[in-house]
LOMISE-395194 format. One line per field, with one value per residue: residue number from 1; residue in three letters; x, y, z of N, C-alpha, C, O, CB in turn. Coordinates in steps of 0.001 Angstrom, whole numbers, plus 500000, padded with zeros to 6 digits. Atoms other than C-alpha are relative to their C-alpha. Glycine has a CB too. Example, Ala and Ser with C-alpha at 12.3 -4.5 7.8 and 13.67 -1.06 7.14 Angstrom:
BEGIN
k: (1 | 2);
r: (ALA | SER);
nx: (500890 | 499180);
ny: (498810 | 498810);
nz: (500000 | 499940);
cax: (512300 | 513670);
cay: (495500 | 498940);
caz: (507800 | 507140);
cx: (500900 | 499230);
cy: (501200 | 501090);
cz: (500000 | 500730);
ox: (501936 | 499739);
oy: (501181 | 502198);
oz: (500665 | 500899);
cbx: (499008 | 500414);
cby: (500027 | 500462);
cbz: (501246 | 498585);
! end
This chain:
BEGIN
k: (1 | 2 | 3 | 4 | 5 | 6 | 7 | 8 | 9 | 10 | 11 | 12 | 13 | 14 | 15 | 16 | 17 | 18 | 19 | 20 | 21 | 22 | 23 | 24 | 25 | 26 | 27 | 28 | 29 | 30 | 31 | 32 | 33 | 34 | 35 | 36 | 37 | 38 | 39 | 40 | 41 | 42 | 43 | 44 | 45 | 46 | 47 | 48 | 49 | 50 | 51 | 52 | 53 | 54 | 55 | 56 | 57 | 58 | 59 | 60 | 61 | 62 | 63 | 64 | 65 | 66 | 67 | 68 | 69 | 70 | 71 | 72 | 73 | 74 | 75 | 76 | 77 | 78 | 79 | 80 | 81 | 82 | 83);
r: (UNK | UNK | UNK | UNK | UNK | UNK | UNK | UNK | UNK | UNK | UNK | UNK | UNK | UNK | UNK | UNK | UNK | UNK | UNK | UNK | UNK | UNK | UNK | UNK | UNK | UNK | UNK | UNK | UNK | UNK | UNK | UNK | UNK | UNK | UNK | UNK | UNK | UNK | UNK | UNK | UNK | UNK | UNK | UNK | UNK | UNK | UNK | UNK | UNK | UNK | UNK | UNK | UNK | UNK | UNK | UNK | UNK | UNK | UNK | UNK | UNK | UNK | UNK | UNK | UNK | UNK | UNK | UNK | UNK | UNK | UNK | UNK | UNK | UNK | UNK | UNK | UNK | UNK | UNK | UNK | UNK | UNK | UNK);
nx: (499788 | 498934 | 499973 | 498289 | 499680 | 501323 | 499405 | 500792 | 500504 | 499024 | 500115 | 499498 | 500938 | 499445 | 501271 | 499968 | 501413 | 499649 | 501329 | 501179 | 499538 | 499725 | 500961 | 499590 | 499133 | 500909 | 500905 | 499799 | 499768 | 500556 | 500103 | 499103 | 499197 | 499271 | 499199 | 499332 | 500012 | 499524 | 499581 | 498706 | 499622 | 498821 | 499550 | 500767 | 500436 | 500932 | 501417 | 500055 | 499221 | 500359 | 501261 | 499504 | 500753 | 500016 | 500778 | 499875 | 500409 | 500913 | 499306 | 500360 | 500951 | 501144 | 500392 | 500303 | 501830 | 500426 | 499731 | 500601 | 501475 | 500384 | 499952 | 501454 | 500836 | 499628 | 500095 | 501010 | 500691 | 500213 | 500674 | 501117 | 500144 | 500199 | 501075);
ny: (498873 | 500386 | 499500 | 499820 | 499123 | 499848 | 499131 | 499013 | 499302 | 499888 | 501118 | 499711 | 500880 | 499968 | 500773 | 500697 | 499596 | 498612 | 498753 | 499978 | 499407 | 498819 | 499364 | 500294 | 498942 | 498830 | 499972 | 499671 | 498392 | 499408 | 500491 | 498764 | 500415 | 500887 | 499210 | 500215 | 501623 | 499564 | 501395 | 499978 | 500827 | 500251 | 500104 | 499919 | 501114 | 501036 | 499822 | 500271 | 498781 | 499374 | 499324 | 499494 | 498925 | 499731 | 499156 | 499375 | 500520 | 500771 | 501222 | 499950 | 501347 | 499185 | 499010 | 500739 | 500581 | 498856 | 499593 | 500902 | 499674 | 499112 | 500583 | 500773 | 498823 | 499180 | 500804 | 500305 | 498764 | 500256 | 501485 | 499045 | 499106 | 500016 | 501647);
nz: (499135 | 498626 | 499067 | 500058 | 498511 | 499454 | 498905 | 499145 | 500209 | 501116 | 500835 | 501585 | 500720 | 501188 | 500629 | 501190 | 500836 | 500007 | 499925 | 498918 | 499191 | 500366 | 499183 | 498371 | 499380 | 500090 | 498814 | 498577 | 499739 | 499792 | 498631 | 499136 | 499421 | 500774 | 500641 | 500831 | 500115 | 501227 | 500733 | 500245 | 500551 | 499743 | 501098 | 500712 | 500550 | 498869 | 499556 | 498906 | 499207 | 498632 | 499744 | 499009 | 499754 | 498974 | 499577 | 499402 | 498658 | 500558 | 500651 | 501070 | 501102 | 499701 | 501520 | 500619 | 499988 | 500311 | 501140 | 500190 | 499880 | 500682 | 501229 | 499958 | 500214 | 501225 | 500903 | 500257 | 500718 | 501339 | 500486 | 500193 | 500633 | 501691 | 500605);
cax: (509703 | 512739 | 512700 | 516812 | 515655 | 513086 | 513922 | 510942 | 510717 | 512882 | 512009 | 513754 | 511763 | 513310 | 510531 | 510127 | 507184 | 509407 | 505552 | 503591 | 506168 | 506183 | 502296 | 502927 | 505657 | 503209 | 500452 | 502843 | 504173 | 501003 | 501184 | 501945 | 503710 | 505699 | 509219 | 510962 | 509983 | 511428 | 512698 | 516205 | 516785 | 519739 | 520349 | 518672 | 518102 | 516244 | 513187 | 513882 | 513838 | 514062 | 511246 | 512886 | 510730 | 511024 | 508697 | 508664 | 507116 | 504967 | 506158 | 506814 | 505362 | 502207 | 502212 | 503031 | 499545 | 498035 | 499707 | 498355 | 494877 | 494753 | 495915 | 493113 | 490597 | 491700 | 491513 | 488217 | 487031 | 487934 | 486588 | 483197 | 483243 | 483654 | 480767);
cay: (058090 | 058483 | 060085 | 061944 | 064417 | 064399 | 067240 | 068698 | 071394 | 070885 | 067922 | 066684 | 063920 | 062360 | 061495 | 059478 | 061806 | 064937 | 066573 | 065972 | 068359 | 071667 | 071969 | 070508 | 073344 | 075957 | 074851 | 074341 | 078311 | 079334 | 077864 | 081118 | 078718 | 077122 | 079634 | 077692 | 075021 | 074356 | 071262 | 070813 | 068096 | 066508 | 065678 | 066431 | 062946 | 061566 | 061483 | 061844 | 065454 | 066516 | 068161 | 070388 | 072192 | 074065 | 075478 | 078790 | 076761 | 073735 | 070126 | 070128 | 066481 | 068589 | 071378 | 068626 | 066905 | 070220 | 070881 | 067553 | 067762 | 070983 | 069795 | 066843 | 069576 | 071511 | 068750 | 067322 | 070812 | 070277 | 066731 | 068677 | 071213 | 069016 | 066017);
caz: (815564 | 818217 | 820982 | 821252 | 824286 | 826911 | 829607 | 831159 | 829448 | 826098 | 823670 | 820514 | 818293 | 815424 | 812832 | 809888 | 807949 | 806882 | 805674 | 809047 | 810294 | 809044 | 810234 | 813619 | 814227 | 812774 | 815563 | 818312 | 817600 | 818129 | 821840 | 824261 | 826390 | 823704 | 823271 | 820714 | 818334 | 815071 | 812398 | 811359 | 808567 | 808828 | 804817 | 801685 | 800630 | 803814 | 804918 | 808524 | 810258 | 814074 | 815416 | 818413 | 820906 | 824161 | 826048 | 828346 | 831399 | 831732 | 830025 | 826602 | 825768 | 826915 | 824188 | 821989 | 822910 | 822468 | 819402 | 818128 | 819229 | 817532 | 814221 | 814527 | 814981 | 812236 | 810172 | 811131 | 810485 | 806995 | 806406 | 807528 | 805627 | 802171 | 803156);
cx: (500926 | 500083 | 501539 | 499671 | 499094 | 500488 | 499188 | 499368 | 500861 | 499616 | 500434 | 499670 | 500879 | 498810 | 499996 | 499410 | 500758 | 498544 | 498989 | 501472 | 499837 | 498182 | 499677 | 501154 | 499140 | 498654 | 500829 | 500337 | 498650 | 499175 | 500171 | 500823 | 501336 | 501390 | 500832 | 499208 | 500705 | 500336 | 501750 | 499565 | 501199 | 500841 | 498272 | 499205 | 499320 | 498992 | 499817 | 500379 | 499641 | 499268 | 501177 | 499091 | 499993 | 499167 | 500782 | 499720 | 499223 | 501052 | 499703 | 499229 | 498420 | 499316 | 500196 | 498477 | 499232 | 499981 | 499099 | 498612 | 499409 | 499615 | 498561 | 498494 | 499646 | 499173 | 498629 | 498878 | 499716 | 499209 | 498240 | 499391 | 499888 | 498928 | 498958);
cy: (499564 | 500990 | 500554 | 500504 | 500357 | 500565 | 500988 | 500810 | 500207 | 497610 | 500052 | 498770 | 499941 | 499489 | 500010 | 500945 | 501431 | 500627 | 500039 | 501281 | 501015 | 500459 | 499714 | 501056 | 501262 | 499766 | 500008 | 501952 | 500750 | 499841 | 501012 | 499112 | 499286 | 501836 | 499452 | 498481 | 499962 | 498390 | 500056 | 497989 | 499649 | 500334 | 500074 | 498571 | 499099 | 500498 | 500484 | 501296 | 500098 | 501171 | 500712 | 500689 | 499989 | 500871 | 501349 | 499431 | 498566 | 498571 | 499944 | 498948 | 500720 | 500761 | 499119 | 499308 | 501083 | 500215 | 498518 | 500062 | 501570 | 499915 | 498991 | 501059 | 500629 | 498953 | 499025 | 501061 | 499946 | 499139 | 500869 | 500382 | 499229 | 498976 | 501082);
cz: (501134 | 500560 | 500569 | 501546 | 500215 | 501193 | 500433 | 498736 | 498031 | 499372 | 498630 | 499202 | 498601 | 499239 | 498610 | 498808 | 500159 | 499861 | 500996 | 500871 | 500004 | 500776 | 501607 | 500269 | 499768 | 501470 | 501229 | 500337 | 500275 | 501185 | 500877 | 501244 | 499183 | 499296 | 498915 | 498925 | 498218 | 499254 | 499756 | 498889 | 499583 | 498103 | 498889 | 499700 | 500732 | 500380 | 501467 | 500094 | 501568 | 500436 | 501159 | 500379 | 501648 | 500657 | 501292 | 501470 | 499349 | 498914 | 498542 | 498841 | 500180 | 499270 | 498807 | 499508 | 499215 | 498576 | 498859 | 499742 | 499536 | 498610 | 499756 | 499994 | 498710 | 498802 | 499899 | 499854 | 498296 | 499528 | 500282 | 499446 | 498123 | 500311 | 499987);
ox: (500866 | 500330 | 501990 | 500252 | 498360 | 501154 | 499556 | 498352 | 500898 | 499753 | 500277 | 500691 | 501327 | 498116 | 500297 | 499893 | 500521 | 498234 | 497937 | 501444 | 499676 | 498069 | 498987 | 501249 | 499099 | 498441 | 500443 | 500021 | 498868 | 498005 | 501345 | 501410 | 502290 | 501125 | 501514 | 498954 | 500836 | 500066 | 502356 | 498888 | 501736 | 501692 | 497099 | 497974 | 498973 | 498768 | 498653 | 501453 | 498489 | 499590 | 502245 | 498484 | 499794 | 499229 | 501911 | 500363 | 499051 | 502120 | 498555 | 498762 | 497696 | 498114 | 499382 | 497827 | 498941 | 498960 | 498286 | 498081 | 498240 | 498525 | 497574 | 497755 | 498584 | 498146 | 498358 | 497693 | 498665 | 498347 | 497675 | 498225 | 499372 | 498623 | 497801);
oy: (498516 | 501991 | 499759 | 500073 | 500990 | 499830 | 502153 | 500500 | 501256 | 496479 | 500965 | 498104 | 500888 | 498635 | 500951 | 500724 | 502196 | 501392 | 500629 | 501328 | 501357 | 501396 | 500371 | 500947 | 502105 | 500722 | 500685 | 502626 | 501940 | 500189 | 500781 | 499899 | 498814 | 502668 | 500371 | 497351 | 500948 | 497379 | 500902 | 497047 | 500362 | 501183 | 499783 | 498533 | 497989 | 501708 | 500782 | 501685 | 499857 | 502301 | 500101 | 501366 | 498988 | 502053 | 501175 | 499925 | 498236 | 498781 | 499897 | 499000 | 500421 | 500693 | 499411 | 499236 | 500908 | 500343 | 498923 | 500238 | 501895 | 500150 | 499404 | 501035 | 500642 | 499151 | 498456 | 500851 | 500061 | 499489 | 501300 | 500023 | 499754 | 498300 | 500820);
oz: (501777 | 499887 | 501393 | 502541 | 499456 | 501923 | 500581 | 498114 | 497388 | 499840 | 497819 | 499375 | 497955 | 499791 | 497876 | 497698 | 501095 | 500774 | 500753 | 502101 | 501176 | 501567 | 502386 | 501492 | 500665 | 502217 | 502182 | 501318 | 500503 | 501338 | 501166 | 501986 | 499801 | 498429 | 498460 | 499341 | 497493 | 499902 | 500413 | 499298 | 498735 | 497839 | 499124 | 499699 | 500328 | 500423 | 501733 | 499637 | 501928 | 500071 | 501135 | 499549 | 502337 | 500320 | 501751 | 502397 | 498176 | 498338 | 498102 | 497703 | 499230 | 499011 | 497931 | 498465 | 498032 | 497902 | 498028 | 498646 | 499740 | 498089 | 499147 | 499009 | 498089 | 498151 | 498842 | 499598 | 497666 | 498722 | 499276 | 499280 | 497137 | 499328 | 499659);
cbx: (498656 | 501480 | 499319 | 500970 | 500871 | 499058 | 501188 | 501023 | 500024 | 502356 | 498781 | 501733 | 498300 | 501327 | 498649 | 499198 | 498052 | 501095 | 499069 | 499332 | 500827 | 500507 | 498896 | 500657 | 501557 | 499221 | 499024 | 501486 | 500718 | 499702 | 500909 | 498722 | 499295 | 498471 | 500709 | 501407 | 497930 | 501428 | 499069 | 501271 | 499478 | 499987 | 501074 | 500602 | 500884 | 500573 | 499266 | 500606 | 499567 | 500966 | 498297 | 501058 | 498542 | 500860 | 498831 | 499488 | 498869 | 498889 | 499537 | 500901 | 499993 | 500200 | 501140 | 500690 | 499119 | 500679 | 501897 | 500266 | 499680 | 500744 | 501444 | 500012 | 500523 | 501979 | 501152 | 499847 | 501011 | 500906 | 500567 | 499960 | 501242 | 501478 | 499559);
cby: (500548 | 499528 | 499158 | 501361 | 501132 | 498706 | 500628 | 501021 | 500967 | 500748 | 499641 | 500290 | 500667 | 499226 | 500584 | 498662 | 499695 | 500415 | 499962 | 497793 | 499865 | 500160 | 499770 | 498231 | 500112 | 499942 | 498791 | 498891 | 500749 | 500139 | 498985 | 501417 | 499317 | 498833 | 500549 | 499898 | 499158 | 501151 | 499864 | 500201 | 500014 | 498249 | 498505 | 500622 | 499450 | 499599 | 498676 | 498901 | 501516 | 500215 | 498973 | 500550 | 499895 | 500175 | 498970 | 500867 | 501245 | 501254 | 498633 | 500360 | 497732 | 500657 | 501485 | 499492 | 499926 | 500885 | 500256 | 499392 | 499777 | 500708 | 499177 | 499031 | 500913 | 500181 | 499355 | 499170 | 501298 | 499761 | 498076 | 500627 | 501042 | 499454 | 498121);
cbz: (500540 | 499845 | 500662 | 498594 | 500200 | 500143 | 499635 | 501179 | 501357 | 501039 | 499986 | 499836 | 499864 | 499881 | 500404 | 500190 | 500795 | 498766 | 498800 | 501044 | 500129 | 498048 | 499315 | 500329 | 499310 | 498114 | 500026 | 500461 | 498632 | 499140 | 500315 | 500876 | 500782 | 498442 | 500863 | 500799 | 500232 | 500238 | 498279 | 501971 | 499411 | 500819 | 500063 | 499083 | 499504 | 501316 | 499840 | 500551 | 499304 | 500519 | 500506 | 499891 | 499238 | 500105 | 500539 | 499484 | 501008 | 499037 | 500652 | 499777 | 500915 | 500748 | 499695 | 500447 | 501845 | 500634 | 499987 | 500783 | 501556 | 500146 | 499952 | 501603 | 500639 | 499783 | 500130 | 500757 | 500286 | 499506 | 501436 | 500100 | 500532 | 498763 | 501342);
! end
């Protein structure tokens, strides 16, 4: 993971794990402070896409966390639910 742009309120994450991404942009959109977040993959053949995400207010490594500790949630919901 690399870190391209850290600006308050606008963060852009380069990261190794194209499939941890797509549900980390689905939880941060469902941030009401979070106005933009999205992926962009540079090339078909790599593994590596940019996470991008800007919030309306508030620091976006913040809704990140958030977005994070949601996912974890989620997911020890599941584990739960199958023991």
């Amino acid at each position: 993971m690399r870190v391209i742009k850290d600006e308050g309120n606008e963060l852009e994450i380069e990261i190794d794990d194209a499939n941890f991404v797509n549900p980390l942009v689905a939880e941060l959109l469902r941030d009401h402070d979070v106005e933009y977040a999205g992926n962009i993959k540079d090339h078909p053949f790599q593994n590596t896409t940019r996470l991008i995400l800007r919030t309306k207010k508030g620091d976006a490594r913040k809704a990140l966390d958030r977005a994070i500790a949601g996912l974890r949630a989620d997911l020890e919901d599941i584990r739960e639910k199958l023991d």
